[in-house]
PDB file as gemmi writes it, atoms N, CA and C in Angstrom:
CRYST1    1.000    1.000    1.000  90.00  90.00  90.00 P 1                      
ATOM      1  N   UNK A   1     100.297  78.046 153.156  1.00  0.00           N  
ATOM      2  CA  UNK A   1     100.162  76.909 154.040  1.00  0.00           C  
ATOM      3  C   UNK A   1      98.715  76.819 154.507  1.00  0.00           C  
ATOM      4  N   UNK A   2      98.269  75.560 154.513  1.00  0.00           N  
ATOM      5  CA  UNK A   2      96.743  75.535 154.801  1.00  0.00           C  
ATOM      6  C   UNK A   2      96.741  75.372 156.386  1.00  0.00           C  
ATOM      7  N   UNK A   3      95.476  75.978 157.068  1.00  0.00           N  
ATOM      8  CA  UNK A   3      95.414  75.870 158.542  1.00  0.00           C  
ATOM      9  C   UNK A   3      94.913  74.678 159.119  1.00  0.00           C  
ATOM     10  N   UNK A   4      95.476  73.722 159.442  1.00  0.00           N  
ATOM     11  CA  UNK A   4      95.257  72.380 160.338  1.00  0.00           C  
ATOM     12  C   UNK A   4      94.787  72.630 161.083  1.00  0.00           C  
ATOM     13  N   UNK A   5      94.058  73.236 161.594  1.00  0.00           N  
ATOM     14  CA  UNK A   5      93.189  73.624 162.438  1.00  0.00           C  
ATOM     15  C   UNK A   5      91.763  72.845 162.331  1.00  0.00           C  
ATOM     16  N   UNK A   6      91.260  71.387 163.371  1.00  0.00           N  
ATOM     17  CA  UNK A   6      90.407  70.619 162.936  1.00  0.00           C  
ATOM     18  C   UNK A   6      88.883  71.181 163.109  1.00  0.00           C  
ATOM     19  N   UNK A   7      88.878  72.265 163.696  1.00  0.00           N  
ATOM     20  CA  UNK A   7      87.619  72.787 163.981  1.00  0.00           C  
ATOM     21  C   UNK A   7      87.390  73.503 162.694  1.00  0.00           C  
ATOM     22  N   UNK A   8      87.638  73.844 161.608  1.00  0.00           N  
ATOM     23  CA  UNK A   8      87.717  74.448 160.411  1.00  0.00           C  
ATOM     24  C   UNK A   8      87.011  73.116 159.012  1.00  0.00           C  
ATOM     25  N   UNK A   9      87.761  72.090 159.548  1.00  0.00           N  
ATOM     26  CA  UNK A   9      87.369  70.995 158.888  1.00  0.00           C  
ATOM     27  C   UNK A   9      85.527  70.743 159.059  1.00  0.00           C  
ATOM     28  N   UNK A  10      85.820  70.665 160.645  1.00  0.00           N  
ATOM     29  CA  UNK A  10      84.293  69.954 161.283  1.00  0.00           C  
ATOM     30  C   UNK A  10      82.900  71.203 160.735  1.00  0.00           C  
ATOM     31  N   UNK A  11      83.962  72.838 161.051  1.00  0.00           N  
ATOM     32  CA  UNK A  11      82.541  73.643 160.304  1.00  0.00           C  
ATOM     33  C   UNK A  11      82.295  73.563 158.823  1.00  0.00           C  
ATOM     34  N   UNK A  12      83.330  72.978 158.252  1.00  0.00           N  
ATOM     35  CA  UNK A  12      82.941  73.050 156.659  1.00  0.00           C  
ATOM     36  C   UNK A  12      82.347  71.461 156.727  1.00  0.00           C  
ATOM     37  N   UNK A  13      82.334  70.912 156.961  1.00  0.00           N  
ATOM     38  CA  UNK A  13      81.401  69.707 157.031  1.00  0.00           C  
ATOM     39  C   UNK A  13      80.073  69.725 157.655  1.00  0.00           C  
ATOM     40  N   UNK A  14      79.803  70.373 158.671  1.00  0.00           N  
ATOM     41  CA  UNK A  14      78.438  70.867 159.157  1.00  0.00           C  
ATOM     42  C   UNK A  14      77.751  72.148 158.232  1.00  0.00           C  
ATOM     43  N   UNK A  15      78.465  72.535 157.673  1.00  0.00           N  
ATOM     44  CA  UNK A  15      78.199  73.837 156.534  1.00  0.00           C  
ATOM     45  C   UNK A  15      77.539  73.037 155.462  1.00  0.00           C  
ATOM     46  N   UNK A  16      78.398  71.999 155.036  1.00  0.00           N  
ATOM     47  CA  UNK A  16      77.861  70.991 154.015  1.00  0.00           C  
ATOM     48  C   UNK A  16      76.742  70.640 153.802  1.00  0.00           C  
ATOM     49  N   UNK A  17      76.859  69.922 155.322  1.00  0.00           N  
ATOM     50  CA  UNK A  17      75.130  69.349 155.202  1.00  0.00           C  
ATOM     51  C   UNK A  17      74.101  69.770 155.795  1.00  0.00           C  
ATOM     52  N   UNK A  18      74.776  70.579 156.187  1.00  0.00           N  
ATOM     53  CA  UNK A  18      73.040  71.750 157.083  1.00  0.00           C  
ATOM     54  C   UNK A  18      72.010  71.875 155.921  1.00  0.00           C  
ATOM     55  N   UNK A  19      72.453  71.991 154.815  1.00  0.00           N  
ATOM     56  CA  UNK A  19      71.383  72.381 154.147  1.00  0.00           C  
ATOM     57  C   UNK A  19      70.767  71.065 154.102  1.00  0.00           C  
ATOM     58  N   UNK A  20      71.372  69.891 153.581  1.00  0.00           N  
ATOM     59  CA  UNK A  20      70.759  68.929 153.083  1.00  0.00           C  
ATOM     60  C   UNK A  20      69.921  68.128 154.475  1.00  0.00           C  
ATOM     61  N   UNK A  21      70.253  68.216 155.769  1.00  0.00           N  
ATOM     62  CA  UNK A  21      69.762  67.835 156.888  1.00  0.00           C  
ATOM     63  C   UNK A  21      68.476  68.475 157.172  1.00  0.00           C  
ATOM     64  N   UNK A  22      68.023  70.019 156.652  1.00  0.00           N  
ATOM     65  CA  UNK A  22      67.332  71.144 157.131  1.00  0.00           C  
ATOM     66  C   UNK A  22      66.044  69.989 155.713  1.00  0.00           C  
ATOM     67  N   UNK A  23      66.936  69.961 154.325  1.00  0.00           N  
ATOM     68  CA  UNK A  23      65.715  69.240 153.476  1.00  0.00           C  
ATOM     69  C   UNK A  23      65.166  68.110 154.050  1.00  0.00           C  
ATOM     70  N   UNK A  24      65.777  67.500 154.881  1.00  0.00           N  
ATOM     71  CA  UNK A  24      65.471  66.111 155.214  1.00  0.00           C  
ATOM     72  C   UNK A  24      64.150  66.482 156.718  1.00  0.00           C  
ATOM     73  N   UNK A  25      64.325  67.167 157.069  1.00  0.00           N  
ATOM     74  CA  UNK A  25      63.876  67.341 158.399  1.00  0.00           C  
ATOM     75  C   UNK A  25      62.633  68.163 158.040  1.00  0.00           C  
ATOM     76  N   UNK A  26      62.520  69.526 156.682  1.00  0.00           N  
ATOM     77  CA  UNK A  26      61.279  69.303 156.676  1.00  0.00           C  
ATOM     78  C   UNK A  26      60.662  68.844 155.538  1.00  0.00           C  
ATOM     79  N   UNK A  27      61.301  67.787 155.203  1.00  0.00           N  
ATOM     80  CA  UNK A  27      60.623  66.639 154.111  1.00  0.00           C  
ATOM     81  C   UNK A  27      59.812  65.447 154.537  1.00  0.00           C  
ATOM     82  N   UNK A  28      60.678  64.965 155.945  1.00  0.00           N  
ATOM     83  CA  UNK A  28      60.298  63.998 157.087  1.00  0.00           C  
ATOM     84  C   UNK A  28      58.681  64.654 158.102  1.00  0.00           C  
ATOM     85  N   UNK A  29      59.261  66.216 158.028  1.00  0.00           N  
ATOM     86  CA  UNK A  29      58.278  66.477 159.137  1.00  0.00           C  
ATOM     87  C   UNK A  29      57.375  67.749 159.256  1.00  0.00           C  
ATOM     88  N   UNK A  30      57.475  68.056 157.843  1.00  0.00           N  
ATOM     89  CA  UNK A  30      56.371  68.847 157.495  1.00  0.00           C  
ATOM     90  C   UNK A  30      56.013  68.920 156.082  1.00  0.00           C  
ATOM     91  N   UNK A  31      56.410  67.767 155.052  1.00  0.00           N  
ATOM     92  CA  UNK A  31      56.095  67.315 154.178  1.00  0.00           C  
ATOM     93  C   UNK A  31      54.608  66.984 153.797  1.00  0.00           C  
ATOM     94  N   UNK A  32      53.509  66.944 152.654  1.00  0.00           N  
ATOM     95  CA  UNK A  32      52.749  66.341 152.661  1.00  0.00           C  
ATOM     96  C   UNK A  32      52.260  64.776 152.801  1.00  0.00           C  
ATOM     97  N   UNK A  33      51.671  64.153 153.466  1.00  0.00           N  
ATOM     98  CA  UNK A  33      51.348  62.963 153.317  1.00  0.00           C  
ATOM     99  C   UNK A  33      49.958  62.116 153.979  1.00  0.00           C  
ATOM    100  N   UNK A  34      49.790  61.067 154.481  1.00  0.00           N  
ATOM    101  CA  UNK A  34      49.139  60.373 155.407  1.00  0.00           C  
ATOM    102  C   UNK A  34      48.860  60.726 156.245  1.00  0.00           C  
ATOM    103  N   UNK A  35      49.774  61.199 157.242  1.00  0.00           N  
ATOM    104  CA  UNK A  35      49.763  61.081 158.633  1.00  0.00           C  
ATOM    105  C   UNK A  35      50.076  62.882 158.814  1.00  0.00           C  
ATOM    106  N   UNK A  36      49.418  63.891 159.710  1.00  0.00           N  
ATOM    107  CA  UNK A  36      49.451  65.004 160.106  1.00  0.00           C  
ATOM    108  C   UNK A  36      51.285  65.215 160.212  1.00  0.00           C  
ATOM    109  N   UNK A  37      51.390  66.808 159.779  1.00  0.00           N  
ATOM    110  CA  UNK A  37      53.154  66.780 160.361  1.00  0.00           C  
ATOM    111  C   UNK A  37      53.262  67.092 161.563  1.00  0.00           C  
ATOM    112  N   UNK A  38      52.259  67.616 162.297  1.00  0.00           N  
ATOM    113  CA  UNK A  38      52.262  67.010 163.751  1.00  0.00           C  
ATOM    114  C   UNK A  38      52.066  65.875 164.889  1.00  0.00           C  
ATOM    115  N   UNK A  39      51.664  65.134 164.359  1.00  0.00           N  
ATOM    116  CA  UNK A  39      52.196  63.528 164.696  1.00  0.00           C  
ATOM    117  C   UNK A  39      53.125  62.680 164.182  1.00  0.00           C  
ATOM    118  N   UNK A  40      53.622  63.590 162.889  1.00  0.00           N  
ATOM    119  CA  UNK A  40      55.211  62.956 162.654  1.00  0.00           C  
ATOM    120  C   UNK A  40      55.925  63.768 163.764  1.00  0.00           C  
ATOM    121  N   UNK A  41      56.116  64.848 163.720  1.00  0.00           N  
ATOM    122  CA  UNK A  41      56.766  65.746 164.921  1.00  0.00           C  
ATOM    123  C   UNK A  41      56.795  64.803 166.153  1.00  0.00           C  
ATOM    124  N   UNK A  42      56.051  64.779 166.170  1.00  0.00           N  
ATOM    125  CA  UNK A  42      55.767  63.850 168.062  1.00  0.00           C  
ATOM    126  C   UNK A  42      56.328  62.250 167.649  1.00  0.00           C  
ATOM    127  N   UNK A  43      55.663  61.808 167.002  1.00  0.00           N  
ATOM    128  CA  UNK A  43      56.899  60.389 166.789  1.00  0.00           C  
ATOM    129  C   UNK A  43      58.014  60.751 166.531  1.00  0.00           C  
ATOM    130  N   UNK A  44      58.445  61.544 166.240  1.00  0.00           N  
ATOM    131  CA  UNK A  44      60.050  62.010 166.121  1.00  0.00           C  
ATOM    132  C   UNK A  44      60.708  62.370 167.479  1.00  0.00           C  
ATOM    133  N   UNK A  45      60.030  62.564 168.316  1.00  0.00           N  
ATOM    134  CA  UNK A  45      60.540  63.331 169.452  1.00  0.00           C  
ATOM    135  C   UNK A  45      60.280  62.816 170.928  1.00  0.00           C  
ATOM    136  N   UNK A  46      58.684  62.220 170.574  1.00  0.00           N  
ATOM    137  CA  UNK A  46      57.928  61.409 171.745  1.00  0.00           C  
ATOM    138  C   UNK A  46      57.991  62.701 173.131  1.00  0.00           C  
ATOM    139  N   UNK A  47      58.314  63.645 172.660  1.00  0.00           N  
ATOM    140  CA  UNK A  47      57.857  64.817 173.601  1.00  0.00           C  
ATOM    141  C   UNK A  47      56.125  64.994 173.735  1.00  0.00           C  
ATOM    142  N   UNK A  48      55.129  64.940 172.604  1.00  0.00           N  
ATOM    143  CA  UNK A  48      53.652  65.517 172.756  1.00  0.00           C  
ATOM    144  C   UNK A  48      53.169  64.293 172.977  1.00  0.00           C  
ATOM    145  N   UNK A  49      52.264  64.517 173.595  1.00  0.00           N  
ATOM    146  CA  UNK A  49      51.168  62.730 173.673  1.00  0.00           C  
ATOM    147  C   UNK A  49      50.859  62.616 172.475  1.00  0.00           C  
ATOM    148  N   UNK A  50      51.109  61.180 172.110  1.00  0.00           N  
ATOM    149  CA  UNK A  50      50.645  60.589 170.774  1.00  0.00           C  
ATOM    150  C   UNK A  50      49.179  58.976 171.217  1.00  0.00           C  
ATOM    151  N   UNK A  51      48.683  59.048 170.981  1.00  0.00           N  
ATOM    152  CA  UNK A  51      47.508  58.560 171.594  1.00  0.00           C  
ATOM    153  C   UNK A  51      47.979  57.400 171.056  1.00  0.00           C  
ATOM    154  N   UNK A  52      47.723  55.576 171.948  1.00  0.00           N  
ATOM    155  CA  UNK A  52      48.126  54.368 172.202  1.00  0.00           C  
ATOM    156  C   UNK A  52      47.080  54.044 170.291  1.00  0.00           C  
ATOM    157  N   UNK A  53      48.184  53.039 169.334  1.00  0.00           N  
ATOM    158  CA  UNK A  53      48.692  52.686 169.788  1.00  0.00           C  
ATOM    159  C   UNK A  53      50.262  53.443 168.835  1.00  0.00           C  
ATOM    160  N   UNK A  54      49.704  54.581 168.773  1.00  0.00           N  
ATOM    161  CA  UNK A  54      50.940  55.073 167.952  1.00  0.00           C  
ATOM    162  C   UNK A  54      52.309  55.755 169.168  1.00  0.00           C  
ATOM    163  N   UNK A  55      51.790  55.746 170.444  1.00  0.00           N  
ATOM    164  CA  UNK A  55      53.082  56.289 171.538  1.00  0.00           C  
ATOM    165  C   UNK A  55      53.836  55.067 171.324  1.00  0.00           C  
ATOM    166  N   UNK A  56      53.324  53.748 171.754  1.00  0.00           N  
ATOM    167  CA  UNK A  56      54.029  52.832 172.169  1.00  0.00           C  
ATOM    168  C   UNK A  56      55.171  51.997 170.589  1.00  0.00           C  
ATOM    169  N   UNK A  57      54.108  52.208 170.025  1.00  0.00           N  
ATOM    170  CA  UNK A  57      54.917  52.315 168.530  1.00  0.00           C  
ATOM    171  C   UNK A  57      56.234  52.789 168.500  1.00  0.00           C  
ATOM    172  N   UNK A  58      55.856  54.247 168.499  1.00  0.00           N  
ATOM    173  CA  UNK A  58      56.620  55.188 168.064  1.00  0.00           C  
ATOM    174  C   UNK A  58      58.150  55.196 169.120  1.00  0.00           C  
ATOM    175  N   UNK A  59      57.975  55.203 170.257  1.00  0.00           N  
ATOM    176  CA  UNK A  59      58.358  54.572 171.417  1.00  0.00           C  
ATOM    177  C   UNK A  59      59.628  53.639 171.099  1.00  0.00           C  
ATOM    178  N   UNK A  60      58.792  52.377 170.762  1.00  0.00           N  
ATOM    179  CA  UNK A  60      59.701  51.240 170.112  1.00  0.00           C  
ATOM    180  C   UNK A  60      60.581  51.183 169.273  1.00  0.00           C  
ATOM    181  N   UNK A  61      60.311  52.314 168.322  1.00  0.00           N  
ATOM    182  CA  UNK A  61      61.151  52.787 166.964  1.00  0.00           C  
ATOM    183  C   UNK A  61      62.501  53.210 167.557  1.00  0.00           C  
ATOM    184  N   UNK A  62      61.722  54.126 168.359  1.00  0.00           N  
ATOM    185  CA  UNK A  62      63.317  55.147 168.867  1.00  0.00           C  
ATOM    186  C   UNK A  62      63.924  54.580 169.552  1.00  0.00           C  
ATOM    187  N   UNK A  63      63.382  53.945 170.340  1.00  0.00           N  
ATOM    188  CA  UNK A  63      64.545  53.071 171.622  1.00  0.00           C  
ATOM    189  C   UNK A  63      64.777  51.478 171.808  1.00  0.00           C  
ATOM    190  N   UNK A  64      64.175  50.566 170.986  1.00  0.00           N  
ATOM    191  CA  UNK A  64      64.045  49.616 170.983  1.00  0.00           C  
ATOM    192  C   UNK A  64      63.698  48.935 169.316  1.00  0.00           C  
ATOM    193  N   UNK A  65      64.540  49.773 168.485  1.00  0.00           N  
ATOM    194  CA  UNK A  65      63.496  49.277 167.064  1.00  0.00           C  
ATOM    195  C   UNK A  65      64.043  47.577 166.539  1.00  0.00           C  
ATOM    196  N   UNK A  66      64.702  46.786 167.248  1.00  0.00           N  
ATOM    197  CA  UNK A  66      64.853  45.780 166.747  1.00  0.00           C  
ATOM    198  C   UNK A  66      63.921  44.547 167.403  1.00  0.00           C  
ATOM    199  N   UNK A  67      63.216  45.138 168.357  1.00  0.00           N  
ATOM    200  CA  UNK A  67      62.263  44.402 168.778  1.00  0.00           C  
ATOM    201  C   UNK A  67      60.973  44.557 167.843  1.00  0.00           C  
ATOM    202  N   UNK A  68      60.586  45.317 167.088  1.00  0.00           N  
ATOM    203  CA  UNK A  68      59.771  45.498 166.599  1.00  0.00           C  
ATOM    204  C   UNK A  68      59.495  44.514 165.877  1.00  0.00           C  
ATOM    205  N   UNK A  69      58.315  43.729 165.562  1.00  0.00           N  
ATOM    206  CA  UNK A  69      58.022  42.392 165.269  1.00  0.00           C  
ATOM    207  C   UNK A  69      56.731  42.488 163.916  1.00  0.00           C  
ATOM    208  N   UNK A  70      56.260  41.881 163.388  1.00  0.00           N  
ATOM    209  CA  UNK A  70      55.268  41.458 162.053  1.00  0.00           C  
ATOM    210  C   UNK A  70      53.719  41.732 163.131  1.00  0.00           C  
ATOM    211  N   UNK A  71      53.796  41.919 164.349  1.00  0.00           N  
ATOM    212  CA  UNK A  71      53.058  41.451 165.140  1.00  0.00           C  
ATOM    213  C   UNK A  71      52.670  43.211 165.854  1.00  0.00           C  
ATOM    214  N   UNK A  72      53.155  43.940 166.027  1.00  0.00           N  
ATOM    215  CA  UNK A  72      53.116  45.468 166.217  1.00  0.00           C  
ATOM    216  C   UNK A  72      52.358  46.102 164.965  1.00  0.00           C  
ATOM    217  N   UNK A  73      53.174  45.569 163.732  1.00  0.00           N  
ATOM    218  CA  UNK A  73      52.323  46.461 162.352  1.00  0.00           C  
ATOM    219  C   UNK A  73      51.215  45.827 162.147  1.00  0.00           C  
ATOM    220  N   UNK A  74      50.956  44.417 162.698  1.00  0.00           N  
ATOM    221  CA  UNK A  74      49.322  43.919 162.506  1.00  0.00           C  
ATOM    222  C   UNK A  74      48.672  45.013 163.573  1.00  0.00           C  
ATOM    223  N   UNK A  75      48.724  45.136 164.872  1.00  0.00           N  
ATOM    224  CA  UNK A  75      48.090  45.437 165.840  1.00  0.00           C  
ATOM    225  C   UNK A  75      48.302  47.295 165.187  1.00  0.00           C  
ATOM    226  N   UNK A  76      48.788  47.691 164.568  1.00  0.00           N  
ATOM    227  CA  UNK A  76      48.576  49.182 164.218  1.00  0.00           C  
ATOM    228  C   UNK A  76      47.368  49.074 163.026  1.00  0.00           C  
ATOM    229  N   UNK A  77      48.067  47.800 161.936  1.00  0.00           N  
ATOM    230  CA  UNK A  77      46.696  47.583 161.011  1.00  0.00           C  
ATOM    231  C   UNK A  77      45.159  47.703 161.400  1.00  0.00           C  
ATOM    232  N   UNK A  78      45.221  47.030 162.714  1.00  0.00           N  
ATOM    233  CA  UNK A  78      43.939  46.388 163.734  1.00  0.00           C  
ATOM    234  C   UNK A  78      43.612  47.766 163.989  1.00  0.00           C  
ATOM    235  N   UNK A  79      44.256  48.127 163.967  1.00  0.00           N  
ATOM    236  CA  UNK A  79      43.431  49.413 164.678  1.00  0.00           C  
ATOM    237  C   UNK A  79      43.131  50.713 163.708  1.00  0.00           C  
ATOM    238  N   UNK A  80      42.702  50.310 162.809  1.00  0.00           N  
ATOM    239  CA  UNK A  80      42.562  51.125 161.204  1.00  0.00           C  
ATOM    240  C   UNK A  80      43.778  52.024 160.648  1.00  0.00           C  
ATOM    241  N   UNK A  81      45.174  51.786 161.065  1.00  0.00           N  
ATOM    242  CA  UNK A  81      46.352  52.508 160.228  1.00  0.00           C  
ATOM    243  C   UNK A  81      46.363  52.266 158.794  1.00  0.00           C  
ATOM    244  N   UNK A  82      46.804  52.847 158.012  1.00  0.00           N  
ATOM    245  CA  UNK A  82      46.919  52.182 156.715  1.00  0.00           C  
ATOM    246  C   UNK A  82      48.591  52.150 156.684  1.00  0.00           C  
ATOM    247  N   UNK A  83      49.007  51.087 155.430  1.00  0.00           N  
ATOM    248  CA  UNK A  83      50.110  51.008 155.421  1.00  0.00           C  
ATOM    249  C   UNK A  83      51.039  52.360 154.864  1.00  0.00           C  
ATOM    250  N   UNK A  84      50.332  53.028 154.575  1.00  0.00           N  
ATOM    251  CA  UNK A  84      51.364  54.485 154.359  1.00  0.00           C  
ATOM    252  C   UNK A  84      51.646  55.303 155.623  1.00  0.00           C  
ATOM    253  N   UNK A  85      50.523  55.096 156.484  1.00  0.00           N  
ATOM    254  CA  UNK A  85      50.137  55.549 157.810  1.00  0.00           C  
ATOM    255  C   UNK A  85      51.637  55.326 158.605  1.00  0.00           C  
ATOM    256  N   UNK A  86      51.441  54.030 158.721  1.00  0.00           N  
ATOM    257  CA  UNK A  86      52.724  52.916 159.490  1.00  0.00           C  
ATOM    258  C   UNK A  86      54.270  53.470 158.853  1.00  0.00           C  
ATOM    259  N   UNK A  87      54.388  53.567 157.549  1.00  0.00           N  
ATOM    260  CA  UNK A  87      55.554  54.016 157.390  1.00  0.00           C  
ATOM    261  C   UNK A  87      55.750  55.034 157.515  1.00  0.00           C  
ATOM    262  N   UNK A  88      54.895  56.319 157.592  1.00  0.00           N  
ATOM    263  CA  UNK A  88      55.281  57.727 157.921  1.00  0.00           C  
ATOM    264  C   UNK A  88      55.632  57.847 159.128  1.00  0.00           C  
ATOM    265  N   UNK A  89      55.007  57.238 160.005  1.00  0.00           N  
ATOM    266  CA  UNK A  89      54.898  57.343 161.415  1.00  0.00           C  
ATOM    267  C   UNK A  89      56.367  56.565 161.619  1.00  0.00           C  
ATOM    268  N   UNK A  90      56.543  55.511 161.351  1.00  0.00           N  
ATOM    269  CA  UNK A  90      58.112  54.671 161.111  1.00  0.00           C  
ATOM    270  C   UNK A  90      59.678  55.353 160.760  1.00  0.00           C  
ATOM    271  N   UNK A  91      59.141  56.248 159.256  1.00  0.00           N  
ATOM    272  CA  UNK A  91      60.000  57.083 159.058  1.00  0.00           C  
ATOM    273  C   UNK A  91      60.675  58.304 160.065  1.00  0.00           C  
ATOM    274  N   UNK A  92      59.311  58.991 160.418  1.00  0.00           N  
ATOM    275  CA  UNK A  92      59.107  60.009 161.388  1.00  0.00           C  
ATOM    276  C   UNK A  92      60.232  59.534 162.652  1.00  0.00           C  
ATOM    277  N   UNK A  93      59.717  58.314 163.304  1.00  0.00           N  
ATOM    278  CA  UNK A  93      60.429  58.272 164.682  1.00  0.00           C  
ATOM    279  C   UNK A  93      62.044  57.819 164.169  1.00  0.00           C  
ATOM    280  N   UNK A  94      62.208  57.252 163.410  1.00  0.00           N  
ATOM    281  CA  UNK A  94      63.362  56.936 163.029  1.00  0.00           C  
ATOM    282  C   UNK A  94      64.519  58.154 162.940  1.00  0.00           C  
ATOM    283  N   UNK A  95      63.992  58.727 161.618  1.00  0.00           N  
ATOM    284  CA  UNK A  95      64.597  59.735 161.567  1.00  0.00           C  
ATOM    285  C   UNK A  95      65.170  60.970 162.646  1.00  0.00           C  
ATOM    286  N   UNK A  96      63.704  61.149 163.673  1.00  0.00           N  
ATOM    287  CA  UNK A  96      64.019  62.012 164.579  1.00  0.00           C  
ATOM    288  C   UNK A  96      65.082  61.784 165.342  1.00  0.00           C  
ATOM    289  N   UNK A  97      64.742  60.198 166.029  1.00  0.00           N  
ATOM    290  CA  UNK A  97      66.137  59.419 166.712  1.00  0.00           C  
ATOM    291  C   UNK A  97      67.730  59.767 165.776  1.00  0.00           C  
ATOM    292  N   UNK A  98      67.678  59.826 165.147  1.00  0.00           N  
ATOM    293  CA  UNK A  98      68.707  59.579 164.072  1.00  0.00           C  
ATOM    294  C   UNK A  98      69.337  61.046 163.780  1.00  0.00           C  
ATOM    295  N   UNK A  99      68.451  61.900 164.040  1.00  0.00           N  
ATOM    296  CA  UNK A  99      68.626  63.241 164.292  1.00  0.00           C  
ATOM    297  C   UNK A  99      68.972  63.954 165.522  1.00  0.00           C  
ATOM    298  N   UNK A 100      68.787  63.514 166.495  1.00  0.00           N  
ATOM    299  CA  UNK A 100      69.306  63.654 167.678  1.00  0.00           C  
ATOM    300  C   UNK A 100      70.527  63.245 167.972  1.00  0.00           C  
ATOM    301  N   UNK A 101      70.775  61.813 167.501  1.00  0.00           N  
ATOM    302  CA  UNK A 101      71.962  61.381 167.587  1.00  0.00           C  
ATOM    303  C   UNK A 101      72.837  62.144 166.872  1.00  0.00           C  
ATOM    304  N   UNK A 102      72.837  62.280 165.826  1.00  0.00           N  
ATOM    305  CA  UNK A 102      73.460  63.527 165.209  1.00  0.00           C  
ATOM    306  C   UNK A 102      73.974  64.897 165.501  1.00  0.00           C  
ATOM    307  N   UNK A 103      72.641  65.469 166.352  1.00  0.00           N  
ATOM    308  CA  UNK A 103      72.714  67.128 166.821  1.00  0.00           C  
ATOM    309  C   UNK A 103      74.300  66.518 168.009  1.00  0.00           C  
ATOM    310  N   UNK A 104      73.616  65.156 168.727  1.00  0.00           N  
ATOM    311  CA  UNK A 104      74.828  65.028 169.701  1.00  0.00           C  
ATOM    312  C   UNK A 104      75.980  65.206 169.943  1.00  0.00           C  
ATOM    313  N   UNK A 105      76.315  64.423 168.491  1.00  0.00           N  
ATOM    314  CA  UNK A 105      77.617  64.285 167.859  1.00  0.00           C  
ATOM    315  C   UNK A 105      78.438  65.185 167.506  1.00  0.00           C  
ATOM    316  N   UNK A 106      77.460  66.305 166.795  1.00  0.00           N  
ATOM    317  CA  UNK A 106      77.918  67.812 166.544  1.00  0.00           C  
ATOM    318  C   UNK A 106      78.097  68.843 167.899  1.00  0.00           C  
ATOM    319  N   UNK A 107      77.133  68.560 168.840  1.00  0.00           N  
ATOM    320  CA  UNK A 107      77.274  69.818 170.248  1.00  0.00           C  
ATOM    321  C   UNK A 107      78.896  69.002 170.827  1.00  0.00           C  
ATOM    322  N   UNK A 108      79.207  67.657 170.455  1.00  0.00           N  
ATOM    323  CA  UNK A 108      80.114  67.114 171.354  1.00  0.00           C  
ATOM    324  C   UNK A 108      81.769  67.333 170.058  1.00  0.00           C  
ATOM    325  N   UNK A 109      81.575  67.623 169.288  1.00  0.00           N  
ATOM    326  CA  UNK A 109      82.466  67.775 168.488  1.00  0.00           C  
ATOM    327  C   UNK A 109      82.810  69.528 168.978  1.00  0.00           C  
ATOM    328  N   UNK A 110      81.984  70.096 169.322  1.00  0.00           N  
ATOM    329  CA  UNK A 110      81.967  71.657 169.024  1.00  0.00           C  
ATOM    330  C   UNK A 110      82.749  72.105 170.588  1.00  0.00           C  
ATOM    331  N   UNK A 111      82.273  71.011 171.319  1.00  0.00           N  
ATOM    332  CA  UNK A 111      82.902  71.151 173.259  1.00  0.00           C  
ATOM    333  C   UNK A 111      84.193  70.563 173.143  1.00  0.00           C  
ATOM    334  N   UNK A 112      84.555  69.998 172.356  1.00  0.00           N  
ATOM    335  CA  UNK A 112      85.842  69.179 172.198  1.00  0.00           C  
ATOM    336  C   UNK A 112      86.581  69.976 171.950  1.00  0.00           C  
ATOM    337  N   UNK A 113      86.184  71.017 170.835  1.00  0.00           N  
ATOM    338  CA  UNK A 113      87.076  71.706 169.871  1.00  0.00           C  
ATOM    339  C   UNK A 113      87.860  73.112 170.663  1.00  0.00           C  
TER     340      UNK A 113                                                      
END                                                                             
């Protein structure tokens, strides 16, 4: 008889993708690219000062990204980003948000259980 036990389910599903979450996280954030993996770190997290206008950016991503307008990536252009620049930094805060929400989901699955 198999154990119905749902907390058994939830660790073999966090077992699953730990690995593939752990590739993503340091592919996102200590990967080579454009932009330092310590200012992806900080757009991911908005914990370290990220100097204007990549805070307020980065900022926007995580908590507001549907406001984000044609008019933000000019004013990052304006200010010598390049467009690989903009998407690392894009990726970065995204992901981090997206990762948090996640860790959430899992500490609140684990208090449930």
């Amino acid at each position: 008889m198999r154990n119905k036990d749902p907390r058994n389910k939830e660790e073999s599903t966090a077992a699953r993708y730990s690995r593939l979450i752990a590739e993503l996280r340091a592919g996102v954030f200590e990967g080579s690219g454009q932009t330092a993996p310590a200012l992806r770190r900080a757009a991911a997290t908005g914990e370290a000062a990220l100097a204007d206008p990549w805070s307020s950016y980065t900022a926007k991503i995580r908590d507001e990204p549907w406001d984000v307008t044609d008019s933000d990536i000019e004013h990052l252009k304006a200010a010598g980003h390049s467009e690989d620049e903009i998407f690392e930094m894009t990726v970065a805060a995204a992901v981090g948000v997206s990762l948090e929400a996640l860790d959430a989901g899992l500490r609140a699955l684990r208090d449930d259980a």
